[in-house]
py3Dmol code that shows the C-alpha trace and the ligand (Angstrom):
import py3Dmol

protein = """\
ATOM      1  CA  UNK A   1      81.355  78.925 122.424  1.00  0.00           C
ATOM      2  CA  UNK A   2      79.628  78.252 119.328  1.00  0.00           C
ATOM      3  CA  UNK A   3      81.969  75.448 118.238  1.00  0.00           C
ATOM      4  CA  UNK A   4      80.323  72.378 120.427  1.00  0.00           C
ATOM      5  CA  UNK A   5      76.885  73.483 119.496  1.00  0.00           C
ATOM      6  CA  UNK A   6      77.810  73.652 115.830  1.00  0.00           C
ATOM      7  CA  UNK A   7      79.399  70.546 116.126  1.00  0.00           C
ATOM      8  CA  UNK A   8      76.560  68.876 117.906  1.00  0.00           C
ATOM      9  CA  UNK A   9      74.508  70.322 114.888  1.00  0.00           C
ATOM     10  CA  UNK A  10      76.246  69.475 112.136  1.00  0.00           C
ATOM     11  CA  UNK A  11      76.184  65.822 113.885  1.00  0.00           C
ATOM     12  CA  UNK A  12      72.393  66.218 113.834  1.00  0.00           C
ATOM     13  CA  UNK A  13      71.090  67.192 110.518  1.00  0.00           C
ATOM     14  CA  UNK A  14      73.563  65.696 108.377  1.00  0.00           C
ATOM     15  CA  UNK A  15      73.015  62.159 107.431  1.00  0.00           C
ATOM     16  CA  UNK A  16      76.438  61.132 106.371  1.00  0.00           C
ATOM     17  CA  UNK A  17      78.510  60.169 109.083  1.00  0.00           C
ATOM     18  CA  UNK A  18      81.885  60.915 107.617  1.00  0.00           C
ATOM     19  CA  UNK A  19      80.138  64.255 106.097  1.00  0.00           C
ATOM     20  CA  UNK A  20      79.876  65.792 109.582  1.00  0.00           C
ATOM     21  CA  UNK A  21      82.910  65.157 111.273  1.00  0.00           C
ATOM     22  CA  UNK A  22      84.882  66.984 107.579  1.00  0.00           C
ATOM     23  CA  UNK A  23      82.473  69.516 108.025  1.00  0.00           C
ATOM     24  CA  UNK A  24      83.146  69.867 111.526  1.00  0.00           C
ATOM     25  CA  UNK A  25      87.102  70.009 111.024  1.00  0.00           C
ATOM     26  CA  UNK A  26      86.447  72.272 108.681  1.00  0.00           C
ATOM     27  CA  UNK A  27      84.845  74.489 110.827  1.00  0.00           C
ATOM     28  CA  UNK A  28      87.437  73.819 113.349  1.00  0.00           C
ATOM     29  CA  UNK A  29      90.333  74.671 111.254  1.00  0.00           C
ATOM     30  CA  UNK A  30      88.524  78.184 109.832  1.00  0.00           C
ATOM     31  CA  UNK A  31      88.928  79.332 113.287  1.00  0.00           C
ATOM     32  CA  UNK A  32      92.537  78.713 113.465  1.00  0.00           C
ATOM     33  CA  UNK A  33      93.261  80.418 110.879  1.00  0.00           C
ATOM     34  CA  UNK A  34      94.818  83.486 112.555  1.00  0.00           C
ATOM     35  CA  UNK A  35      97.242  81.342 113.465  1.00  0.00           C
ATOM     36  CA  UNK A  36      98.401  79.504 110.536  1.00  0.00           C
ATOM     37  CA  UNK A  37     102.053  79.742 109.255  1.00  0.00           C
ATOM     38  CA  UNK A  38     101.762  80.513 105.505  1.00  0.00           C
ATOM     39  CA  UNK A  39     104.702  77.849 105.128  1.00  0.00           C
ATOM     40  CA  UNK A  40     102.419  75.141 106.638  1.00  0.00           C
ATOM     41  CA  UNK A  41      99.378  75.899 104.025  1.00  0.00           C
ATOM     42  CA  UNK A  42     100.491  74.587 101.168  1.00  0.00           C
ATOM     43  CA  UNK A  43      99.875  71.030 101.748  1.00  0.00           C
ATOM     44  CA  UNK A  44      96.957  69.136  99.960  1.00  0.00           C
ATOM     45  CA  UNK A  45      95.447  66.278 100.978  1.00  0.00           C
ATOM     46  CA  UNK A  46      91.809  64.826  99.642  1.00  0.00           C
ATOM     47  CA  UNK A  47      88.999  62.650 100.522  1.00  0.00           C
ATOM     48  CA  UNK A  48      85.787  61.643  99.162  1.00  0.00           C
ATOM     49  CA  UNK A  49      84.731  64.808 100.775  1.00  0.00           C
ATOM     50  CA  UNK A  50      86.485  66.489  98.415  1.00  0.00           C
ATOM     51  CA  UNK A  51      89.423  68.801  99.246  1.00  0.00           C
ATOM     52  CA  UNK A  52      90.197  70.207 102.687  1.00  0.00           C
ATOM     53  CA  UNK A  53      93.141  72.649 103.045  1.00  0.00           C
ATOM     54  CA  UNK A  54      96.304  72.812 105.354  1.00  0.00           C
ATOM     55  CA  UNK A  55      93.972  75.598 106.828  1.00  0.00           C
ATOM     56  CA  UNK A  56      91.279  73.857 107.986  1.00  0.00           C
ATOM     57  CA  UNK A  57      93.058  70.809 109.596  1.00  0.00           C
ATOM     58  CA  UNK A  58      91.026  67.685 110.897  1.00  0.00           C
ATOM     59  CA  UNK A  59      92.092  68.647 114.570  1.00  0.00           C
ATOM     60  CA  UNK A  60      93.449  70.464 117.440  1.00  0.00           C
ATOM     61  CA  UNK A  61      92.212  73.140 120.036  1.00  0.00           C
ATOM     62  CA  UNK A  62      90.037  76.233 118.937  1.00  0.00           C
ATOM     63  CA  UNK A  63      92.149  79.121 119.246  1.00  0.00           C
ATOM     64  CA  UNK A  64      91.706  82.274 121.613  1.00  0.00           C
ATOM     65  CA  UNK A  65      92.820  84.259 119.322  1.00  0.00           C
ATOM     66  CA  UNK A  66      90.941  87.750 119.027  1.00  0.00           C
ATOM     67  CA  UNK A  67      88.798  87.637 115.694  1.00  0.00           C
ATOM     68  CA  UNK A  68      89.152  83.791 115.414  1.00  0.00           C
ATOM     69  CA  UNK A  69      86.332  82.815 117.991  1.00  0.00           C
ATOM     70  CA  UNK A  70      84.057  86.213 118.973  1.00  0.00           C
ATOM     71  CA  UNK A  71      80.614  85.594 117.555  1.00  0.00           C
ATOM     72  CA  UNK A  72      79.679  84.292 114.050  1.00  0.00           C
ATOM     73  CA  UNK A  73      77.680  87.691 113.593  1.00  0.00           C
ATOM     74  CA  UNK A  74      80.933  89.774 113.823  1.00  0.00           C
ATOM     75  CA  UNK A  75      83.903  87.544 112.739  1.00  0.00           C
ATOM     76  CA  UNK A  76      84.385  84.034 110.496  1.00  0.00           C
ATOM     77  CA  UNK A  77      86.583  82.953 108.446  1.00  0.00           C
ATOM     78  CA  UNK A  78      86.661  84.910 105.724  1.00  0.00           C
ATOM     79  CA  UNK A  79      85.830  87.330 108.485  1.00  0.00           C
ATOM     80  CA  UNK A  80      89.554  87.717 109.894  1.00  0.00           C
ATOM     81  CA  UNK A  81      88.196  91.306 110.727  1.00  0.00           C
ATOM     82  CA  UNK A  82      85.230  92.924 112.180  1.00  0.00           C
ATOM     83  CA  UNK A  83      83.032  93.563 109.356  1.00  0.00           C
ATOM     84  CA  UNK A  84      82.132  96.887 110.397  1.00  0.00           C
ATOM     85  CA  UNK A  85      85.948  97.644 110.115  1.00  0.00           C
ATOM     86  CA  UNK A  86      87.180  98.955 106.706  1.00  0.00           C
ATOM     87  CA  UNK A  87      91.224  99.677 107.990  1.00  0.00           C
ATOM     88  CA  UNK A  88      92.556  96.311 106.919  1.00  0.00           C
ATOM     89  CA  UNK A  89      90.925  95.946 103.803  1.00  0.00           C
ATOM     90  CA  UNK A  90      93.498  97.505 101.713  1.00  0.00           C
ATOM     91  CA  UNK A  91      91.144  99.668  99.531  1.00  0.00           C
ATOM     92  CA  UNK A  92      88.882  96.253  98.879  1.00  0.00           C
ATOM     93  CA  UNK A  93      85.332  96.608  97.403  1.00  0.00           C
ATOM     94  CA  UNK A  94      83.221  95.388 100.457  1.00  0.00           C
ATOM     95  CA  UNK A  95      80.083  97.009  98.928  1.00  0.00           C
ATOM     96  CA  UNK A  96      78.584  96.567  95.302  1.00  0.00           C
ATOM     97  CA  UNK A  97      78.974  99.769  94.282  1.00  0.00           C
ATOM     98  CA  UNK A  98      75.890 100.224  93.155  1.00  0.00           C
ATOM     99  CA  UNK A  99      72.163  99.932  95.016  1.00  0.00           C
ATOM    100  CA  UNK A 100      72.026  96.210  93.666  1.00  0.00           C
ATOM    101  CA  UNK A 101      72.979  93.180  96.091  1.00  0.00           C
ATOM    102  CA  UNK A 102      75.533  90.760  95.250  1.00  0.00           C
ATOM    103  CA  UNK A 103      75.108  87.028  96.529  1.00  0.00           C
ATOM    104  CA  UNK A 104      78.981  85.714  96.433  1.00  0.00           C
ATOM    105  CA  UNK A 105      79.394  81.859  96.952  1.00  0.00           C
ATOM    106  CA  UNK A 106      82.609  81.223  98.072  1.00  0.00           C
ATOM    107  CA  UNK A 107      85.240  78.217  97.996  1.00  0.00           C
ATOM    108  CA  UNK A 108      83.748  75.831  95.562  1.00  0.00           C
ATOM    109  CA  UNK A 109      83.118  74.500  93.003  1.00  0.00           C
ATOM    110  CA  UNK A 110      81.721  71.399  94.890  1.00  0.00           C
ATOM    111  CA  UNK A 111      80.114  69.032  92.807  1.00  0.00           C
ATOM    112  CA  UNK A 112      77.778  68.334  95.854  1.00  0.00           C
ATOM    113  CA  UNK A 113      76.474  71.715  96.323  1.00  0.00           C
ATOM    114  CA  UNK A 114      77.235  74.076  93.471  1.00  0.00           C
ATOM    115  CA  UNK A 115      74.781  72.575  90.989  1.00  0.00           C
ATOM    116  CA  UNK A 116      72.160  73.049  94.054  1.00  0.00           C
ATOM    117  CA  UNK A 117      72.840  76.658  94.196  1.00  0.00           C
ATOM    118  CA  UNK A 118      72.892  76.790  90.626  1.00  0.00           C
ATOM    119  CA  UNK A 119      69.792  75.500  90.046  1.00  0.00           C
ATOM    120  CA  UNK A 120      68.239  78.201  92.952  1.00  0.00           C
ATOM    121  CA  UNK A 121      69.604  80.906  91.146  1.00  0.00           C
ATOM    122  CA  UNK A 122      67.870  79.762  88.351  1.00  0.00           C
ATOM    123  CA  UNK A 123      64.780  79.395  89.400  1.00  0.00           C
ATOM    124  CA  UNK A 124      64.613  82.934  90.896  1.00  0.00           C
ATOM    125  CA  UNK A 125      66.501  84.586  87.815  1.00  0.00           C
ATOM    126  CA  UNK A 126      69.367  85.876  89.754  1.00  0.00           C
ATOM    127  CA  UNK A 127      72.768  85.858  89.303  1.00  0.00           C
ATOM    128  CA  UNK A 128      75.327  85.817  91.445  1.00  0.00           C
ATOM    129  CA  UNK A 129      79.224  85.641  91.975  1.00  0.00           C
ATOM    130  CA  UNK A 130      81.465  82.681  92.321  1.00  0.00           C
ATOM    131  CA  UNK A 131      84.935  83.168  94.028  1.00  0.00           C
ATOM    132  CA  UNK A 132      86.429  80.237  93.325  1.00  0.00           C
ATOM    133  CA  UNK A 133      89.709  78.095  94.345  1.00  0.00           C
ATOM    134  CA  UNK A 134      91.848  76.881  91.681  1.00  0.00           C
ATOM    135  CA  UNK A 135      92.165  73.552  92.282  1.00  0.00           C
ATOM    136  CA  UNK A 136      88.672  73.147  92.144  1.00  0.00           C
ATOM    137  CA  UNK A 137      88.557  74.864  89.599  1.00  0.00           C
ATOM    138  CA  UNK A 138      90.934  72.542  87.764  1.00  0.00           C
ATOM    139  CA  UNK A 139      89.136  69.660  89.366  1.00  0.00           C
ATOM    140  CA  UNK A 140      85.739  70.665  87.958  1.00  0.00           C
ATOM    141  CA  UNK A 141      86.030  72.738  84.854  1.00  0.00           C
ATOM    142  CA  UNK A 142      82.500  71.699  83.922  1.00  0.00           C
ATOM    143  CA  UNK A 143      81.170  73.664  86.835  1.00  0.00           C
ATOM    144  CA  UNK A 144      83.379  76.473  86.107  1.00  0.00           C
ATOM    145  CA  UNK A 145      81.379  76.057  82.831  1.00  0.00           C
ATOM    146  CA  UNK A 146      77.915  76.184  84.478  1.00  0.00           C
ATOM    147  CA  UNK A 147      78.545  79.072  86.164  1.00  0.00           C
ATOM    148  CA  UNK A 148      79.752  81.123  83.498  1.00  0.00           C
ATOM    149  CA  UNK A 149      76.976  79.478  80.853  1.00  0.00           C
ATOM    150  CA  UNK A 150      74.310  81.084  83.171  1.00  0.00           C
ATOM    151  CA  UNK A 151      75.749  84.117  83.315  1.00  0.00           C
ATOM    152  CA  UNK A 152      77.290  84.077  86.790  1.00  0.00           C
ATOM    153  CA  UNK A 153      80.703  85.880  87.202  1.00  0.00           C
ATOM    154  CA  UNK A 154      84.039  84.445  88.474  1.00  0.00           C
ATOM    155  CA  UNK A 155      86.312  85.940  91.037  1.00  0.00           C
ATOM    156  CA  UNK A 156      89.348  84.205  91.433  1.00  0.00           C
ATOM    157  CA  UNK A 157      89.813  82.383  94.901  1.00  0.00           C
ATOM    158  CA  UNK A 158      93.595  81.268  95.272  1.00  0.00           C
ATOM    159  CA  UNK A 159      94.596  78.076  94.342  1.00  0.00           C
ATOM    160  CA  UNK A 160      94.940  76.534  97.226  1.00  0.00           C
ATOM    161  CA  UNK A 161      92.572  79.010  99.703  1.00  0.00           C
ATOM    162  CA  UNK A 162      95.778  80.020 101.129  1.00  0.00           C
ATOM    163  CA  UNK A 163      95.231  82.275 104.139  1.00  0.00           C
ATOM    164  CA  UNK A 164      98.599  83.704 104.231  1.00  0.00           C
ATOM    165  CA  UNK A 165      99.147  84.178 100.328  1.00  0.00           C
ATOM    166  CA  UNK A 166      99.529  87.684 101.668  1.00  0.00           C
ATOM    167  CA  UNK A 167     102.778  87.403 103.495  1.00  0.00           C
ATOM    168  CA  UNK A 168     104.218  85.620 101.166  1.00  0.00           C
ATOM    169  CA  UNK A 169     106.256  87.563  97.954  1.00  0.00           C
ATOM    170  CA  UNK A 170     104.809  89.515  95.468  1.00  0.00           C
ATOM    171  CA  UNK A 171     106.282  86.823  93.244  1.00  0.00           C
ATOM    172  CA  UNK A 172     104.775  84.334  94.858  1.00  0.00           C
ATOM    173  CA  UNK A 173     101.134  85.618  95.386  1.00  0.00           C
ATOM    174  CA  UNK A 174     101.556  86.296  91.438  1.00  0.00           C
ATOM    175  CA  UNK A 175     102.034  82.592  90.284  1.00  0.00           C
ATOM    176  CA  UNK A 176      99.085  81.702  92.916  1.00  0.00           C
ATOM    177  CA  UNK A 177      97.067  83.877  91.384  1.00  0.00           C
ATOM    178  CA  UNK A 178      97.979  83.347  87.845  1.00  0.00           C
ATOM    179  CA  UNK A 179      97.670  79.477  88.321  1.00  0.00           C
ATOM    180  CA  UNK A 180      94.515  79.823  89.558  1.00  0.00           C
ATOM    181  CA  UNK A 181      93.313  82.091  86.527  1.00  0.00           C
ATOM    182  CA  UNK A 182      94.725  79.431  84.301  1.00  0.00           C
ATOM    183  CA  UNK A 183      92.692  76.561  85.496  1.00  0.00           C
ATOM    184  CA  UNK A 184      89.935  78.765  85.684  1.00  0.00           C
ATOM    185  CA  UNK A 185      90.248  79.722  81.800  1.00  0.00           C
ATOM    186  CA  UNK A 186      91.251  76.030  80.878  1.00  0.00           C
ATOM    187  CA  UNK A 187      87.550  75.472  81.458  1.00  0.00           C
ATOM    188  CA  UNK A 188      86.045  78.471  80.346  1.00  0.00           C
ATOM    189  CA  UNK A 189      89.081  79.987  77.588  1.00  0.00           C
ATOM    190  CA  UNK A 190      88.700  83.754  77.980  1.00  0.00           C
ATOM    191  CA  UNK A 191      86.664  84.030  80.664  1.00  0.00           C
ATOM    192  CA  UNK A 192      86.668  87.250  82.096  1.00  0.00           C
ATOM    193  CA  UNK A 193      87.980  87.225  85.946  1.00  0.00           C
ATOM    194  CA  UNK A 194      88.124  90.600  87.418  1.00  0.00           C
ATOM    195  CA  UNK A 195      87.666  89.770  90.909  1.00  0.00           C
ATOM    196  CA  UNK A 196      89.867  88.735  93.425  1.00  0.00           C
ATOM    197  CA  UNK A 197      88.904  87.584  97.197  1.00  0.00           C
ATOM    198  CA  UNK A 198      91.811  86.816  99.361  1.00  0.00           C
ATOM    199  CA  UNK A 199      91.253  83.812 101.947  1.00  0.00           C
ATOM    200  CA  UNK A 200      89.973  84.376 105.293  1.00  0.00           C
ATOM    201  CA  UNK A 201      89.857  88.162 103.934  1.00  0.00           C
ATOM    202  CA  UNK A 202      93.710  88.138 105.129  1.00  0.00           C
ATOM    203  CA  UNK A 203      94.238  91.365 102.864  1.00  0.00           C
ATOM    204  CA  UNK A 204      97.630  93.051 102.758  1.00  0.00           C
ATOM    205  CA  UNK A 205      99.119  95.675 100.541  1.00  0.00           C
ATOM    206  CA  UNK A 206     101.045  93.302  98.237  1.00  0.00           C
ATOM    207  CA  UNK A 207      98.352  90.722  97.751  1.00  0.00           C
ATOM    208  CA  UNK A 208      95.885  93.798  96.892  1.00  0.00           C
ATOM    209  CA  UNK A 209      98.764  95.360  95.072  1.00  0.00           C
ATOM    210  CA  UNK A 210      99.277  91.839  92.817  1.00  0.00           C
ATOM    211  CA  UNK A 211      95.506  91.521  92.251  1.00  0.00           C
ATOM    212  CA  UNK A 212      95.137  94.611  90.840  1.00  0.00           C
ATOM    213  CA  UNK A 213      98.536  94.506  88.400  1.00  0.00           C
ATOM    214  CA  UNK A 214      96.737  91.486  87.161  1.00  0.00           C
ATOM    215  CA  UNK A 215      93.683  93.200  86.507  1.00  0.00           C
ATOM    216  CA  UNK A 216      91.829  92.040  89.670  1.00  0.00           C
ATOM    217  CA  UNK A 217      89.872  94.255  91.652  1.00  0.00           C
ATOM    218  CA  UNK A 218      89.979  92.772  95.212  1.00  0.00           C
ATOM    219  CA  UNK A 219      86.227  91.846  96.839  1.00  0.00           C
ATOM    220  CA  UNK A 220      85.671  91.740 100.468  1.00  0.00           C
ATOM    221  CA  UNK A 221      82.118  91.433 101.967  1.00  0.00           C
ATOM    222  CA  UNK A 222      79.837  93.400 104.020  1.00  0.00           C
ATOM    223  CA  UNK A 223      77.482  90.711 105.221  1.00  0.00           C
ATOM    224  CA  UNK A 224      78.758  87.507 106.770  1.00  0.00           C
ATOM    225  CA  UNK A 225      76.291  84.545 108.713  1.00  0.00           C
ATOM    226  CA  UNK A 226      79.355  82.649 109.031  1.00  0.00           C
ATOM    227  CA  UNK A 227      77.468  79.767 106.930  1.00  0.00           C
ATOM    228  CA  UNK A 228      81.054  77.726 107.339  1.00  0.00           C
ATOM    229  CA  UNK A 229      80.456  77.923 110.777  1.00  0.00           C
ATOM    230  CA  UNK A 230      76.979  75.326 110.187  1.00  0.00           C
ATOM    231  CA  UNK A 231      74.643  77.420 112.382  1.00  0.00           C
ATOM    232  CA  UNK A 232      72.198  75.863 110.502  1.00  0.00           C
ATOM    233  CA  UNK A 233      69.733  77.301 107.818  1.00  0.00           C
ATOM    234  CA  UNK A 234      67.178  79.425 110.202  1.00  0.00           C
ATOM    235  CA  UNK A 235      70.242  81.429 111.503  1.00  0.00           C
ATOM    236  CA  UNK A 236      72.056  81.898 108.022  1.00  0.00           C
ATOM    237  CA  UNK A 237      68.449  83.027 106.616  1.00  0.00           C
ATOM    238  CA  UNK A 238      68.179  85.681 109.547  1.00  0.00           C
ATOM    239  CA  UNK A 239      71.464  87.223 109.479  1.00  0.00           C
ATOM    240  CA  UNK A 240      71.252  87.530 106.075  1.00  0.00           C
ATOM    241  CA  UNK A 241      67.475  88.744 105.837  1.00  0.00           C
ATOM    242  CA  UNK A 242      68.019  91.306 108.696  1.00  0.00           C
ATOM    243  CA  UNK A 243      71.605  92.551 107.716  1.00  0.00           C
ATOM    244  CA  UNK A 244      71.044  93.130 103.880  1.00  0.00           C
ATOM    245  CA  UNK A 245      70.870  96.351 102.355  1.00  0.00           C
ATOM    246  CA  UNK A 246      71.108  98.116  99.187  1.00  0.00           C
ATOM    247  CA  UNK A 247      74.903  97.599  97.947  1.00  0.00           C
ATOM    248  CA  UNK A 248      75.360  94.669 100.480  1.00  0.00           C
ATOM    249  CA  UNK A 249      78.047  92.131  99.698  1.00  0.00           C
ATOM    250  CA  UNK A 250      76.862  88.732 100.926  1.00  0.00           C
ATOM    251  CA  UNK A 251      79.327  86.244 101.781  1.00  0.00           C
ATOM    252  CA  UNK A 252      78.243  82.495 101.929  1.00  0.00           C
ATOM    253  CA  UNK A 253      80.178  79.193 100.727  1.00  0.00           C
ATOM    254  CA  UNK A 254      79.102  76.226  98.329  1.00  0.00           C
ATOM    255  CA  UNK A 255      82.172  74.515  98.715  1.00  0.00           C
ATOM    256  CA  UNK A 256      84.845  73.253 102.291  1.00  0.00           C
ATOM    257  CA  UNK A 257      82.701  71.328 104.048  1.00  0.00           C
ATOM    258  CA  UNK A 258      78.928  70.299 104.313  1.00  0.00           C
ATOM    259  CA  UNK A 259      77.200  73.295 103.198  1.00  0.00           C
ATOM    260  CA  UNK A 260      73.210  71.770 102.428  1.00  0.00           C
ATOM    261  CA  UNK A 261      73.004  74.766 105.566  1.00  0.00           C
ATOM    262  CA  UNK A 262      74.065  77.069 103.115  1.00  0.00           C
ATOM    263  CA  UNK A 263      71.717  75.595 100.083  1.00  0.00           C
ATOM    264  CA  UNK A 264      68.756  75.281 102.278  1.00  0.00           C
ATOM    265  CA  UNK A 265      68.797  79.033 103.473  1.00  0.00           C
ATOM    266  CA  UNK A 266      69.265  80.439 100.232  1.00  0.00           C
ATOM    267  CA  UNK A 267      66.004  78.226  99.279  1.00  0.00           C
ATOM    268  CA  UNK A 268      64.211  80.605 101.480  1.00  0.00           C
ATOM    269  CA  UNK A 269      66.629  83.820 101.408  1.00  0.00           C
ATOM    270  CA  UNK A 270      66.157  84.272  97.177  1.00  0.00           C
ATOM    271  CA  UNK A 271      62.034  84.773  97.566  1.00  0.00           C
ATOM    272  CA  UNK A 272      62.590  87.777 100.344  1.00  0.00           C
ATOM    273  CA  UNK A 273      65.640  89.417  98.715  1.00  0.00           C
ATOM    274  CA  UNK A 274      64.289  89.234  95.620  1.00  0.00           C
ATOM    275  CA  UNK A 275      61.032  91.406  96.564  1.00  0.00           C
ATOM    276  CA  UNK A 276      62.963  93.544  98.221  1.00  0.00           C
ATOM    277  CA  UNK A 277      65.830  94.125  95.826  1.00  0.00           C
ATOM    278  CA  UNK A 278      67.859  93.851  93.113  1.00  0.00           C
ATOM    279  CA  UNK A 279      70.255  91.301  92.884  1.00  0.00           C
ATOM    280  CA  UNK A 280      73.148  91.057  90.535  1.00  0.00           C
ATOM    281  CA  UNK A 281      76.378  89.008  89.774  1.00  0.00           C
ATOM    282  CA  UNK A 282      78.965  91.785  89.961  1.00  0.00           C
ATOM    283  CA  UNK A 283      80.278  93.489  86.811  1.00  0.00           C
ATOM    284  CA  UNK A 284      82.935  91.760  84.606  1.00  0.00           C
ATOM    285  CA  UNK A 285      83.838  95.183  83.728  1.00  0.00           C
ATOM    286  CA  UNK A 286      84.766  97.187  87.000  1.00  0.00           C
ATOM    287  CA  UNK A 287      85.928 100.522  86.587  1.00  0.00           C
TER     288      UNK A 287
END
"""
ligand_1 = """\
1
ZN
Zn 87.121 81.129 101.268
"""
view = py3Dmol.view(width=600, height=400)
view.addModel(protein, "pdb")
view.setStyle({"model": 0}, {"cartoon": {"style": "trace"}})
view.addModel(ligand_1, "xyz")
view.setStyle({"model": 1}, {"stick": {}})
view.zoomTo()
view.show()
């Protein structure tokens, strides 16, 4: 199991008491989340941590379920399926589309950690892709800002990272999804938001069916280090380092827990990918 020694981990390199033990229910909860009723994630509750959703709750067992604890390399949260597997993605992008990597930072913004990543991005002239949740959205609307001032583009998130948005009614994934866009463009009026990633990649026909009425072309991923998981920055570096390739879709998270992991492998993942390729934030255009 990877959850004690992620636990024991976070414990270790975070200096913030309270920090660790979020991050670590956060972790927790990510691998229940096969097993969340979509009635029971609606609930919000916060904390100077910032938020944490009815799917990553402060406690309880880690599942067996299949997919929910088999390896950070293969599964994760927004990893509900294998990543080589393409027959529950619904049709979703899980490439760029184009020889160019895309970086996608998933989750936030967190006031803690997306100005870190910001600045990174910065300093290496790339730009990347934020997928965003809408109540953080609403919560920070100068991030939302930020991002799109340095030419970064938005994917919409949910609004409350619900997991099972997608067995809920097409009526109900549409005011999610519409809520979320409106917090989003309270910040930034206009802004384009083509994108749409589903929580814990939990695709299903109608939530891919809603994005794209809306003009949202859904976004899955094709590499994963399971950042969320905290495996800590030598492991996220190497997984992404090893696994990336031309059209790769990198998933990592700025935002649902303590992700200076996260910030501190992208420190050293931007000079390598960077030689070896070109990045870009995905097109606010897709055709
Ligand atoms: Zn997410």
């Amino acid at each position: 199991m990877t959850r004690g020694n992620s636990t024991a981990k976070a414990a270790g390199i975070v200096t913030v008491v309270v920090a660790a033990l979020l991050g670590s229910a956060y972790a927790l909860g990510r691998s229940l989340v096969p097993d969340q009723v979509p009635g029971l994630s609606t609930g919000a509750t916060t904390s100077a941590d910032g938020p944490h959703y009815a799917d990553q709750p402060s406690g309880g067992e880690p599942s067996g379920t299949p997919g929910a604890s088999t390896g950070p390399a293969e599964t994760g949260q927004d990893g509900s399926a294998p990543e080589a597997s393409t027959d529950n993605l619904f049709g979703a992008h899980a490439t760029s589309g184009s020889p160019r990597l895309a970086l996608t930072f998933d989750d936030g913004p967190d006031p803690r950690y997306t100005p870190q990543v910001l600045a990174l991005l910065r300093e290496y002239d790339v730009h990347a892709t934020f997928c965003v949740v809408g109540e953080n959205a609403q919560n920070h609307p100068d991030l939302i800002q930020a991002i799109v001032n340095e030419g970064h583009t938005l994917c919409n998130h949910s609004w409350h990272h619900d997991v099972g948005l997608g067995a809920r009614s097409a009526d109900a994934i549409r005011s999610d999804l519409l809520r979320t866009n409106a917090a989003i463009r309270a910040a930034v009026p206009n802004a384009p938001i083509v994108w749409y990633r589903q929580p814990g990649g939990a695709w299903t026909y109608p939530v891919v069916s809603v994005a794209r009425q809306l003009g949202m072309t859904p976004l899955h991923w094709s590499v994963d280090p399971s950042d969320w998981e905290l495996p800590g920055a030598g492991k996220i570096t190497a997984t992404v380092l090893t696994q990336a390739e031309p059209g790769s879709v990198v998933l990592l998270h700025d935002a649902g827990g303590n992700r200076q992991g996260t910030v501190d492998a992208l420190r050293r993942i931007l000079p390598d990918l960077t030689a070896r390729f070109e990045l870009e934030a995905l097109p606010t255009d897709p055709t």
